[in-house]
C-alpha positions in Angstrom: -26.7 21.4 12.3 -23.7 19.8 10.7 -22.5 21.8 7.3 -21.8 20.0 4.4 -18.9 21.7 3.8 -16.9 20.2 7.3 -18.9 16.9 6.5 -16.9 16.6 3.0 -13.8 17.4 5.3 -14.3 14.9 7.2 -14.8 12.1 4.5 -11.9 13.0 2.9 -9.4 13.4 5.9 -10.9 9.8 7.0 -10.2 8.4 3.4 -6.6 10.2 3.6 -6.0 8.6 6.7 -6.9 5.0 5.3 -4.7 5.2 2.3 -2.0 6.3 4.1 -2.2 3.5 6.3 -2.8 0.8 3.5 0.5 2.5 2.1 2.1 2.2 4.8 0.9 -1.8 5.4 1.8 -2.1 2.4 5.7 -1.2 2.3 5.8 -3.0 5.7 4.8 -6.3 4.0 7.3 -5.7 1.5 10.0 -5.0 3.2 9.5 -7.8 5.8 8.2 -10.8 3.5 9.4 -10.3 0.1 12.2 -12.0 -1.2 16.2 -11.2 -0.8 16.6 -13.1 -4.2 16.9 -10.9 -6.5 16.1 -7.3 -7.2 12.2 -7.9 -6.5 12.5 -6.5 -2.9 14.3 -3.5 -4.0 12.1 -2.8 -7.2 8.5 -2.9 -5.6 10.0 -0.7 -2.8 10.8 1.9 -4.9 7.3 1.2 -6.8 5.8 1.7 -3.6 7.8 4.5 -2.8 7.3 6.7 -5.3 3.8 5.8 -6.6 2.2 5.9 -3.1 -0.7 3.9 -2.5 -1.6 4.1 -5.5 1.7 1.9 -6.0 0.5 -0.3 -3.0 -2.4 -1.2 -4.9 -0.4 -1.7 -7.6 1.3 -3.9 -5.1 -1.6 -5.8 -3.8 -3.3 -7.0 -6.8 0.4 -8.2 -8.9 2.8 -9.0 -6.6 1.1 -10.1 -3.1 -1.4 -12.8 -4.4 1.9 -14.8 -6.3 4.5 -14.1 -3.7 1.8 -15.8 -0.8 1.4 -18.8 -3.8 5.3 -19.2 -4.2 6.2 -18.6 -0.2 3.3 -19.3 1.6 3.5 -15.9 3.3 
C-alpha cells in the first residue's frame, strides 16, 4: 500500500517540476521573441528572473497575449 505521505511527495515534486519548466518556457520566449526596441526585453527578463514562475505567469497573462497581437509571434 502506497502511503500518503510519499503520495503528497510525489504531487508536489511533479507540480515543482512543471513550474520550473513553464519558467523556464517562459524566459526562453522572452529572450528569443520579444522585442530589441526598447528596454521591454531587458525588463520582463529581470521580471522573470527574479519573480520565478510566478513572474512567468505574470508574463503570460500581460505581456505574451499583446506582444503575439503587435508581432504576430
Amino acid at each position: 500500500m502506497v502511503s500518503p505521505e510519499l503520495v503528497i511527495v510525489l504531487v508536489i515534486g511533479l507540480f515543482s517540476l512543471l513550474m520550473i519548466g513553464f519558467w523556464i518556457w517562459m524566459l526562453i520566449d522572452c529572450i528569443t521573441k520579444e522585442s530589441d526596441q526598447g528596454n521591454d526585453k531587458v525588463t520582463w527578463v529581470i521580471v522573470i528572473a527574479l519573480l520565478g514562475w510566478i513572474g512567468a505567469l505574470i508574463y503570460l497573462l500581460a505581456r505574451r497575449p499583446t506582444r503575439v497581437r503587435q508581432f504576430g509571434r
